[in-house]
N, C-alpha and C positions, 0 to 999 in steps of 0.2 A: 504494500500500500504506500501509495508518494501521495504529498499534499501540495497545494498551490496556495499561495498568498492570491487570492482576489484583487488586490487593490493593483498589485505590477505586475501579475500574472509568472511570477517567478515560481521555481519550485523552491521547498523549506526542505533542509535536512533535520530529520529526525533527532541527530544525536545531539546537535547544538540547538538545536530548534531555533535555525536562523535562516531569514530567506535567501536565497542567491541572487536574487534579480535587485534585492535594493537594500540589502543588509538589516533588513529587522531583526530584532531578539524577542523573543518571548521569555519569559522564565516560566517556573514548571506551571503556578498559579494561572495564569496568564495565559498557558496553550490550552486551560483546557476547558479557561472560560469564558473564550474568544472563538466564538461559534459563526459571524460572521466573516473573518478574516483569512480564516484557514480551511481548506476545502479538501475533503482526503477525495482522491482519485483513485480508480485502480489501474487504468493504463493511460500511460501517457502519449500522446501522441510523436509519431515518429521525428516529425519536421521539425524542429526548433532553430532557434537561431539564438546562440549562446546558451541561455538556460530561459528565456523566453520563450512563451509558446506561440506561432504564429499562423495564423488561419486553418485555425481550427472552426472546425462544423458545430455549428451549436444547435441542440433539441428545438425547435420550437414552439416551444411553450412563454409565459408571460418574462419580461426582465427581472422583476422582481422576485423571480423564482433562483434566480443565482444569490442571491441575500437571503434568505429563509434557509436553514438547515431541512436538507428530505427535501424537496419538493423537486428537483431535480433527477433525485433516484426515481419515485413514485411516476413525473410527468412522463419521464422516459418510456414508461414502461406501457405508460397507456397507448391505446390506439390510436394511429392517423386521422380521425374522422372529421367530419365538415362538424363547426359548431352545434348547426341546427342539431343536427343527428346525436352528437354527445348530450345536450340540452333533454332530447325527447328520452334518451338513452335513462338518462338521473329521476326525470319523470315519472317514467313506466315503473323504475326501482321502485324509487319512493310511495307510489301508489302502490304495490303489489305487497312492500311493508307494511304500510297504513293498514291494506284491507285485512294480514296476518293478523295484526294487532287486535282491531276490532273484530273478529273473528273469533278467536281466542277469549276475548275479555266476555262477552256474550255467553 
């Protein structure tokens, strides 16, 4: 597992838990309560240039999904679909909960 500093897109080493791309430090307090700075990856891309990562493909999911911890692993994982279709997708759920619910309480 290798982590990226968000902010210079550097990678950190583990052992110093310091970035390469623009020298930050954490200490031990610090790495582990700094959820949006540090971002573990599990592969890193081939292309870099120094310790920079550069045009890399990104999920298409919302921006503010690279600042939220999880929402990255989770968007990834969901399907391709046209808005509408996710939209009606949540609906159908949601109803077919609802009706177990009331079902059940009855």
């Amino acid at each position: 597992m290798k982590y990226i500093h968000t902010a210079c897109g550097g990678t950190i080493d583990v052992k110093t838990k310091t970035c390469t791309g623009c020298k930050k430090h954490w200490n031990w307090f610090t790495w582990w309560m700094t959820a949006t700075e540090i971002r573990p990856v599990a592969n890193l891309p081939s292309r870099k240039v120094g310790d920079r990562i550069t045009r890399v493909k990104r999920e298409q999911y919302a921006s503010w999904g690279n600042k939220v911890p999880g929402v990255a692993a989770i968007a990834g994982r969901l399907p391709n679909w046209p808005r509408w279709a996710r939209i009606l997708v949540t609906l159908v759920v949601f109803g077919i909960v609802i009706a177990i619910v009331l079902l059940v309480r009855s």
